[in-house]
C-alpha positions in Angstrom: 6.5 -63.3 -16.2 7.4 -65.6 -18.4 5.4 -69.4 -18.2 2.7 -69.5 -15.0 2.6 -72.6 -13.0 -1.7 -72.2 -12.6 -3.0 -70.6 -16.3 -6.6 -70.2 -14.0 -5.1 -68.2 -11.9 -3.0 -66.4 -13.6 -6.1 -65.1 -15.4 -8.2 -64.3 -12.6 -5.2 -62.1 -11.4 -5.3 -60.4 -14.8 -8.8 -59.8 -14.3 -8.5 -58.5 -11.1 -5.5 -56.1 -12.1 -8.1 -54.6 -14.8 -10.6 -53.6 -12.4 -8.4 -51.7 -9.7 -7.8 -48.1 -10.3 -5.1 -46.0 -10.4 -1.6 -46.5 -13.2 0.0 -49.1 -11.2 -2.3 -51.9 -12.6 -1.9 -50.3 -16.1 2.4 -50.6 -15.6 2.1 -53.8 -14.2 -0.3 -55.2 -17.5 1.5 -53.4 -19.8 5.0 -55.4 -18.6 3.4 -58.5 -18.4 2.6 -58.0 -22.0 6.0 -57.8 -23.3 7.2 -60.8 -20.8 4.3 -63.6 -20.6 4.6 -66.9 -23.1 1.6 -68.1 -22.2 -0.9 -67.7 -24.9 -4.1 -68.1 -23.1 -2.6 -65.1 -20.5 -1.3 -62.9 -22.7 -4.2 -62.7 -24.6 -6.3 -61.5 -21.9 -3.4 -59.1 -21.1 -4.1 -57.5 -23.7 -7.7 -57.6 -24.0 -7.4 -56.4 -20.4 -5.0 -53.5 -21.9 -7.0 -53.0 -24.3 -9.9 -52.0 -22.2 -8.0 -50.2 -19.8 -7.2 -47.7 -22.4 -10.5 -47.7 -24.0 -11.7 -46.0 -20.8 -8.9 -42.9 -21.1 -9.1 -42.5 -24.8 -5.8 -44.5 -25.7 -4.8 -47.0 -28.5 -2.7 -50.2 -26.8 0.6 -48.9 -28.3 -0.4 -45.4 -26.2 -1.4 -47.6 -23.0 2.2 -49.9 -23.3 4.2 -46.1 -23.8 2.2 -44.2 -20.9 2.6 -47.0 -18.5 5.8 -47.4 -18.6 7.7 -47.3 -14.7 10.3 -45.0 -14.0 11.3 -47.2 -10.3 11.9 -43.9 -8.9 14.8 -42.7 -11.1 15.4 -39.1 -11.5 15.7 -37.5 -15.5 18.7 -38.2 -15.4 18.3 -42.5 -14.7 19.8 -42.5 -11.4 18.3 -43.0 -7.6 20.3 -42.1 -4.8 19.6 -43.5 -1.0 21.3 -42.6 2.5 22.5 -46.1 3.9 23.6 -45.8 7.6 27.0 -43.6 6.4 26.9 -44.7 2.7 25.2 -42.8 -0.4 23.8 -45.5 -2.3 22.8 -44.9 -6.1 20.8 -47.0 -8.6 21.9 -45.8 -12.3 21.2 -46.7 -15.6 24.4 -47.0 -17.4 24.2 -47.9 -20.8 21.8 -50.2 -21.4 21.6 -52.0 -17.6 20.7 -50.8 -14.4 23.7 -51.0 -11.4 24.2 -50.3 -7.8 27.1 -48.3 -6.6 28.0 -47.6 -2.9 30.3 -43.9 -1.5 30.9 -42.2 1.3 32.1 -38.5 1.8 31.8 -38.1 -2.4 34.3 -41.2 -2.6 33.4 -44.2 -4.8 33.5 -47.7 -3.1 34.0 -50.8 -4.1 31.5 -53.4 -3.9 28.9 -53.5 -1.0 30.5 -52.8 2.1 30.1 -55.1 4.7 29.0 -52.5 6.9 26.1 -52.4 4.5 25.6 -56.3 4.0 25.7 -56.6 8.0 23.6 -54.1 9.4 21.4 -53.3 6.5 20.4 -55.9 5.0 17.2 -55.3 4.2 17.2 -52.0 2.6 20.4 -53.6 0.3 17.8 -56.4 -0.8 15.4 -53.4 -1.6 18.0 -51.7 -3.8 18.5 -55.0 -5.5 15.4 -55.2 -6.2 14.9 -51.7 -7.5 17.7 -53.0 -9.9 16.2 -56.2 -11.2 13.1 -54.4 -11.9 14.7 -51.4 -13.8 16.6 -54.1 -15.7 13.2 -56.0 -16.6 11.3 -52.8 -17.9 15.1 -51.8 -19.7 14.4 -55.3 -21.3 11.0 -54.8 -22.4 11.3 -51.2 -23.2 13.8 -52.0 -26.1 11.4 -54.4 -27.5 8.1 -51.9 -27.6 10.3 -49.3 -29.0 12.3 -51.1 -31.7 8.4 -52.5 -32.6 7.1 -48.8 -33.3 9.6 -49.0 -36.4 6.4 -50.9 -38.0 3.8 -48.1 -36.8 2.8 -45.0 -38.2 3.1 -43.3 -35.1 3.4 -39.5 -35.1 3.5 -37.8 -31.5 3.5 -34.2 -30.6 6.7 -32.9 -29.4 5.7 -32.7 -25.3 4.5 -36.0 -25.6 8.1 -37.2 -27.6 10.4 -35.5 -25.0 8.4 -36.6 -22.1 7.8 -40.2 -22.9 11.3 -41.2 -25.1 14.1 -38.3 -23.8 13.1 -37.2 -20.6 11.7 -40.8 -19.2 14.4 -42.1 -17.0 14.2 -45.6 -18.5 13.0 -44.8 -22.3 15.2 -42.1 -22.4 18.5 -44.6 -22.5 17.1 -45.8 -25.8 15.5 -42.7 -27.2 18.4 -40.1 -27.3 20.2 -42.8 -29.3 17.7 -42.6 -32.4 17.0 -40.6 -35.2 13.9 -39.1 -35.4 12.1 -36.7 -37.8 10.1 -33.7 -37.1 7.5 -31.7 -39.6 5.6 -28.6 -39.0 2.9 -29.7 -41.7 3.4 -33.5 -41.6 4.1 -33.8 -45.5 7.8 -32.9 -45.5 9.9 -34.3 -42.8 13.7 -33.4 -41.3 15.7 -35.9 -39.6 17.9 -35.6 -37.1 19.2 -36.7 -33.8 18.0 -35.5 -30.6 19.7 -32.4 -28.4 19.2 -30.8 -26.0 19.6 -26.5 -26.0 18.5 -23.5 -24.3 15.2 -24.0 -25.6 14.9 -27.3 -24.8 15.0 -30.3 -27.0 15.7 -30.4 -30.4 16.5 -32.5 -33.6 19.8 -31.6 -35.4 19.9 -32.9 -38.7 23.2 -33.8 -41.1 23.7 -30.4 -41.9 24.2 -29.1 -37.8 20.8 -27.0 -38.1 18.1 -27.8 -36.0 15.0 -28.3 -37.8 11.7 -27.9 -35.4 8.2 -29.0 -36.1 5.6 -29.8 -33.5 5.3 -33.4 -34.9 7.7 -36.2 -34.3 7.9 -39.8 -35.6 11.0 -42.5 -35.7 12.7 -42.5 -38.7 12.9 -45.5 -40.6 15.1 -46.1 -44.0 12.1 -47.4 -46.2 11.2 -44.0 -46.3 14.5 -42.0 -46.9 16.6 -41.7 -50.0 19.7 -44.0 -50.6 22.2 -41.5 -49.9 20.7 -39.7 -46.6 20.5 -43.3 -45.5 24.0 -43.5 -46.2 25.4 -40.5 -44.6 23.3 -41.5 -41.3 25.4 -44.6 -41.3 28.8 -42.5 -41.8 27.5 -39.9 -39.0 26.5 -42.9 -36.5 30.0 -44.4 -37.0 32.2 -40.9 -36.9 30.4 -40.1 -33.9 30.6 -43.3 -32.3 27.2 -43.6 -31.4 26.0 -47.3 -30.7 22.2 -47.2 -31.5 19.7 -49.5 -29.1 19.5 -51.5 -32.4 19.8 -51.4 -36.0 18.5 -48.6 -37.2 20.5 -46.7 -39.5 21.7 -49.6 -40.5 18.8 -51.8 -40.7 17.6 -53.9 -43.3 15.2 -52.8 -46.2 12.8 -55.7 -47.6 10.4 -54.7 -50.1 8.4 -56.4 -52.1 9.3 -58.9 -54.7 7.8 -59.7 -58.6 8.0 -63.3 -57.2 5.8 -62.2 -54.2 3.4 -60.5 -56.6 2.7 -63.1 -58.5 2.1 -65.5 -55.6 -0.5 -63.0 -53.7 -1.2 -64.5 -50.4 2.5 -65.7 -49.0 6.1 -65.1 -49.6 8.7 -67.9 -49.9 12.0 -65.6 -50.1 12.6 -67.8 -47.0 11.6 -70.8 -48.0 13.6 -74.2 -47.9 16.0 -73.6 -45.3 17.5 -75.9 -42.6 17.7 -74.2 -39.3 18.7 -75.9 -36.1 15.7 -76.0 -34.1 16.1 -75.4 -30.6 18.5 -72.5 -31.4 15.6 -71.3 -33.7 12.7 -71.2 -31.3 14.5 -69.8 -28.4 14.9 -66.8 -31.1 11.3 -66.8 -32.3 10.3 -65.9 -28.2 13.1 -63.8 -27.7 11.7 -61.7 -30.8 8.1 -62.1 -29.3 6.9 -64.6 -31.9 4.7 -67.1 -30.2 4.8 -70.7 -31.4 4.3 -73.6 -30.9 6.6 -76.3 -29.8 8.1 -79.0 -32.7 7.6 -82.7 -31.5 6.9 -86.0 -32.8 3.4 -86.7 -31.6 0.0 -85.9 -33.5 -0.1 -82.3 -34.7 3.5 -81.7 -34.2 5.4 -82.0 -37.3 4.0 -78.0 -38.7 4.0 -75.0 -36.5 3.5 -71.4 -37.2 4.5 -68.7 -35.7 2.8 -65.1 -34.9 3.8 -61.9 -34.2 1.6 -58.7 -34.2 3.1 -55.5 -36.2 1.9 -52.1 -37.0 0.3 -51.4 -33.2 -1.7 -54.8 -33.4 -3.3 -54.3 -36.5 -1.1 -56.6 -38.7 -0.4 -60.3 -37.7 2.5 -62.1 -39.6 2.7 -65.8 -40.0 6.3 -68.0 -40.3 5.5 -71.2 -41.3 7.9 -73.9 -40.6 8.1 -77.8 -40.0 10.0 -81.0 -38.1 12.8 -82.6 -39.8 12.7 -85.9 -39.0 16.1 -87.5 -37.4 17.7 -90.9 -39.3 17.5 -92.3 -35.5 15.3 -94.5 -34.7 15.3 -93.7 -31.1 16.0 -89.8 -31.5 12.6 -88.2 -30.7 14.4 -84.9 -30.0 13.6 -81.9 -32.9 17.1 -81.2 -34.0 16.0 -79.2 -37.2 13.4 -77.8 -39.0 12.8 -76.8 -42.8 11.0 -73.0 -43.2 8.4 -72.2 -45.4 5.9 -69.4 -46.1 5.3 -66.1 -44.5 1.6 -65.2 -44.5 0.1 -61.9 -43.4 -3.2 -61.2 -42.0 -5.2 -57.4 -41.1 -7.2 -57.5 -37.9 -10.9 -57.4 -38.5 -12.5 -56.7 -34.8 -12.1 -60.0 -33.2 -11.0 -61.5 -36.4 -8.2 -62.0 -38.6 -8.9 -61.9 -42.0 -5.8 -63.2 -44.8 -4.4 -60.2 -46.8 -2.7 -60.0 -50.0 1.0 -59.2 -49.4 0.5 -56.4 -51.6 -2.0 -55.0 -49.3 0.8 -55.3 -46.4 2.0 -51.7 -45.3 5.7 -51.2 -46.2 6.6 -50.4 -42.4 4.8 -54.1 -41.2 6.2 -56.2 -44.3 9.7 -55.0 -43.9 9.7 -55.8 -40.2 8.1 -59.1 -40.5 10.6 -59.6 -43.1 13.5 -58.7 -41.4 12.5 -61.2 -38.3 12.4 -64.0 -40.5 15.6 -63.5 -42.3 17.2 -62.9 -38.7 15.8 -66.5 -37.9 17.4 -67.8 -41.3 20.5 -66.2 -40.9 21.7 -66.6 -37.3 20.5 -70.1 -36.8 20.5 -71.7 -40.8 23.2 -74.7 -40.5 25.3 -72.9 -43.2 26.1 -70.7 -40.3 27.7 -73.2 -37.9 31.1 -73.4 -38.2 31.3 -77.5 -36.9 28.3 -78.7 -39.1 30.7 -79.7 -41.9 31.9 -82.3 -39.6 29.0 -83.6 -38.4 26.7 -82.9 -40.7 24.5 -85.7 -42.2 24.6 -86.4 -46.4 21.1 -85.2 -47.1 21.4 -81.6 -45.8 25.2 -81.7 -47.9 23.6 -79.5 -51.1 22.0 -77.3 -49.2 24.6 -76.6 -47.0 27.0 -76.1 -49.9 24.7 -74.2 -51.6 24.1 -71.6 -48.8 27.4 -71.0 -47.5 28.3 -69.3 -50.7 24.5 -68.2 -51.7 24.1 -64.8 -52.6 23.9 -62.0 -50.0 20.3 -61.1 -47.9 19.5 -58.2 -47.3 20.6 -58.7 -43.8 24.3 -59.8 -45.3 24.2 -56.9 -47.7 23.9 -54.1 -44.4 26.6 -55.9 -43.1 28.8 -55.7 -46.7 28.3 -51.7 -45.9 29.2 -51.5 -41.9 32.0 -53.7 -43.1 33.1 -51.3 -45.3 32.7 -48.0 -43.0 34.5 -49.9 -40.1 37.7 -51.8 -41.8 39.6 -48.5 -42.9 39.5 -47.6 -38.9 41.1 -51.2 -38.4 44.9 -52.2 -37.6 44.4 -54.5 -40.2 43.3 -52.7 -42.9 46.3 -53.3 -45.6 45.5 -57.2 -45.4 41.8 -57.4 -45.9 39.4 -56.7 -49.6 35.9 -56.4 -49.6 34.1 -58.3 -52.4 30.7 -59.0 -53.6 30.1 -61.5 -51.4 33.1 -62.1 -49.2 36.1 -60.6 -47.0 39.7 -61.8 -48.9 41.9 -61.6 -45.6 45.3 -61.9 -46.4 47.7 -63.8 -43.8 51.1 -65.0 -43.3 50.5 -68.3 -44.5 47.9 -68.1 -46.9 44.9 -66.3 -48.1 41.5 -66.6 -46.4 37.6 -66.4 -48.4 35.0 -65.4 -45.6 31.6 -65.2 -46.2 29.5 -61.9 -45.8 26.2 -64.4 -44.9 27.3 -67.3 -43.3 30.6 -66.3 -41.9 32.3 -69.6 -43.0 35.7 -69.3 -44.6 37.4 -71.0 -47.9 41.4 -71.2 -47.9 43.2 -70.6 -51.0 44.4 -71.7 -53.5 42.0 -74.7 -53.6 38.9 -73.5 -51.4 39.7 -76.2 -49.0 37.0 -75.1 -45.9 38.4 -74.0 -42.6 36.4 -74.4 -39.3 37.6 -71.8 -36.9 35.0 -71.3 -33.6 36.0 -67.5 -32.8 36.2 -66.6 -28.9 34.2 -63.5 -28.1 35.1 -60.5 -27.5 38.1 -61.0 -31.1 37.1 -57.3 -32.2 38.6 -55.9 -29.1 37.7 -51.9 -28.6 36.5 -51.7 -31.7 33.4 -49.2 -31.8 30.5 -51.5 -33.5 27.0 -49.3 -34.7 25.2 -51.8 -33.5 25.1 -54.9 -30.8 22.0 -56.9 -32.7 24.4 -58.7 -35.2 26.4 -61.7 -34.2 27.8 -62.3 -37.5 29.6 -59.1 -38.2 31.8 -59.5 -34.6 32.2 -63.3 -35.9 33.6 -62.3 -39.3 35.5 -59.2 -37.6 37.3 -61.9 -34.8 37.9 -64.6 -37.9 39.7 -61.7 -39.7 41.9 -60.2 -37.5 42.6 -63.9 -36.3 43.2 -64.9 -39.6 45.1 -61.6 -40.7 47.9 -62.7 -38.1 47.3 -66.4 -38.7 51.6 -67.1 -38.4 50.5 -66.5 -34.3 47.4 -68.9 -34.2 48.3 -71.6 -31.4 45.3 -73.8 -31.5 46.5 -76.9 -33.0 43.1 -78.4 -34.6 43.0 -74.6 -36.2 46.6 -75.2 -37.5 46.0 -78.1 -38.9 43.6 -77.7 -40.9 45.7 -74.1 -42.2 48.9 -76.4 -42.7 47.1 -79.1 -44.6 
């Protein structure tokens, strides 16, 4: 995975792969699609994908989903193994894969040494039944968050075996909503359950509703308030979803987008710190290519394929050059247009953003704002410091811009989880910020950037919050930085007559 050492051979390998029989060289394609930068390779992984399931009848999204390894596991995620006197288990528990040792029914702690001594080998073999249950865990959250930009519909076998039943899948796919139809025109949502009968989806109202067709829900298709009272019924039943789903972020298109056609630039003319940027492009599966100060290097544009494969969107961005004369480095980069383009057999031909289905646009969409908003310099609280004079407008301008969509989901979780919080008699929800009320004085944080204004006089504080500030608090989500960063600045802030750190105190005292 990840970058070969010899591209050449890395391709003859893939070719080789293709023409053995048998699922193993399907599983082992399909995960080195989801894990290869390379572009050169993974191309040819997926041509080689791509043929593979020509021969059985399947798209590629249908070759990635059946080939899919299950290490092993039982239903129910977990392996067990007789070690000398020990019962060693391999489980999936949560989101990661772990080894456990017992004997006699008793839980141990640790390996024993017994185990490390005498048995070495088979404990390396459990290990590595761990690491590669972690690896397709990884991967598997990535494939499945991408069908929210397909139009997949799957029979109900097919559903329970490959997203409830699966072993690995199934962590992720008991945790969504999904929505059923016996006609495919009018659809019920609902969670998944299992009965008597086997497998169900129970909607709002406790009722199951049953269909023989199955497809993920999305909120671009449902109404305002059952979107709503999926985010109260994640939160009341403390439910943490694989990602943002019923709380995810809506982009649709713009008048402004309209009348330019051919691009979008609701993300255009920010300053993002570059490294920080890129590592998120390729941890999103964007491929790009690498910012530098030689010929060629100053624009990039990044790719990602939506809706199956058939969609390819395009984030344009470029190099910021450094006052330093000596400073080659890439410290920032500005962003520009996002272009779309519909797969034409070996071809990609440009497509109107209008043309864009809503499923592909608002993905893309959302990416790119996740790009702006996590790695923007309006969101680092030390920039202010360091920051040099021609970035200052922008920077000011952005810390107190109005809310993205991305903010504006994060306005609402705010809202459903600060009523459950200790410190719900000292903090307001505004428009566009979270008044925290201390000991001291009054606090302004922002709902985008997370950066906070004291008052009376908006003098700016720079607080660096330690993970881990929201304590037990149940989150809906793990895919959002910013809302634990404003949650830990709050309750920090709400008790601010405690705060110790002198360079925090300082500036508070001032």
């Amino acid at each position: 995975s990840g970058f070969p050492h010899a591209q050449r051979t890395a391709i003859a390998a893939v070719r080789l792969l293709a023409e053995r029989d048998g699922e193993a060289p399907v599983r082992t394609l399909a995960r080195l699609a989801a894990t290869v930068k390379n572009k050169a390779v993974r191309a040819r992984v997926q041509t080689a994908l791509a043929g593979l399931g020509a021969l059985r009848g399947w798209s590629l999204s249908e070759v990635m989903e059946l080939a899919v390894d299950d290490h092993g596991l039982d239903s129910d995620g977990s392996r067990r193994v007789q070690v000398g006197p020990y019962e060693a288990t391999v489980r999936v528990v949560g989101e990661k894969a772990r080894l456990a040792f017992a004997r006699g029914g008793t839980a141990l702690k640790g390996v024993p040494a017994a185990v490390k001594a005498t048995h070495a080998d088979e404990l390396k073999q459990l290990r590595d039944v761990v690491k590669g249950v972690n690896a397709t865990l990884a991967a598997e959250r990535l494939r499945v968050e991408a069908l929210l930009s397909e139009e997949r519909i799957w029979a109900v076998r097919d559903w329970v075996s490959r997203f409830l039943d699966h072993p690995v899948t199934g962590t992720y796919g008991r945790r969504l909503i999904w929505e059923t139809s016996a006609d495919g025109q009018e659809w019920s949502a609902g969670l998944p359950r299992a009965d008597a009968d086997g497998w169900t989806v129970v909607g709002l109202d406790g009722r199951p509703a049953r269909g023989d067709r199955v497809r993920l829900w999305h909120p671009i298709r449902a109404r305002v308030d059952e979107t709503l009272a999926w985010r109260e019924r994640v939160l009341a039943t403390g439910l943490t979803q694989p990602f943002k789903q019923a709380f995810r972020e809506v982009y649709l298109l713009t008048p402004a987008e309209e009348r330019t056609r051919t691009y979008s630039n609701r993300f255009a003319a920010h300053i993002l710190r570059y490294r920080q940027a890129n590592a998120l492009m390729r941890g999103r599966g964007w491929q790009a290519g690498y910012l530098g100060t030689w010929d060629g290097g100053y624009d990039s544009e990044a790719t990602k394929l939506f809706g199956g494969g058939t969609w390819r969107a395009s984030f344009h961005h470029q190099l910021v050059e450094t006052d330093g004369r000596r400073d080659y480095d890439v410290h920032h980069c500005s962003t520009d247009q996002v272009r779309f383009a519909r797969q034409d057999g070996a071809t990609w031909e440009p497509a109107p953003v209008a043309d864009v289905p809503p499923l592909v646009f608002t993905e893309a969409m959302r990416d790119v704002d996740l790009f702006v908003g996590v790695t923007s310099i309006a969101t680092d609280p030390q920039w202010a410091d360091g920051g040099e004079d021609r970035f200052r407008d922008y920077w000011h301008r952005t810390v107190v811009g109005a809310l993205t969509p991305s903010a504006q989901v994060r306005r609402d979780a705010l809202a459903r989880l600060l009523p459950r919080m200790a410190i719900a008699g000292r903090v307001t929800l505004a428009e566009r910020y979270l008044h925290v009320r201390g000991n001291l004085r009054g606090y302004r944080i922002h709902l985008g950037s997370g950066n906070i204004l004291m008052e009376p006089n908006d003098a700016y504080l720079c607080i660096v919050p330690a993970r881990g500030g929201t304590g037990r608090l149940h989150l809906p989500f793990e895919d959002d930085p910013m809302l634990s960063t404003i949650l830990s600045k709050a309750i920090m802030l709400a008790a601010d007559d405690t705060i110790t750190d002198p360079t925090v105190l300082r500036q508070v005292a001032a």
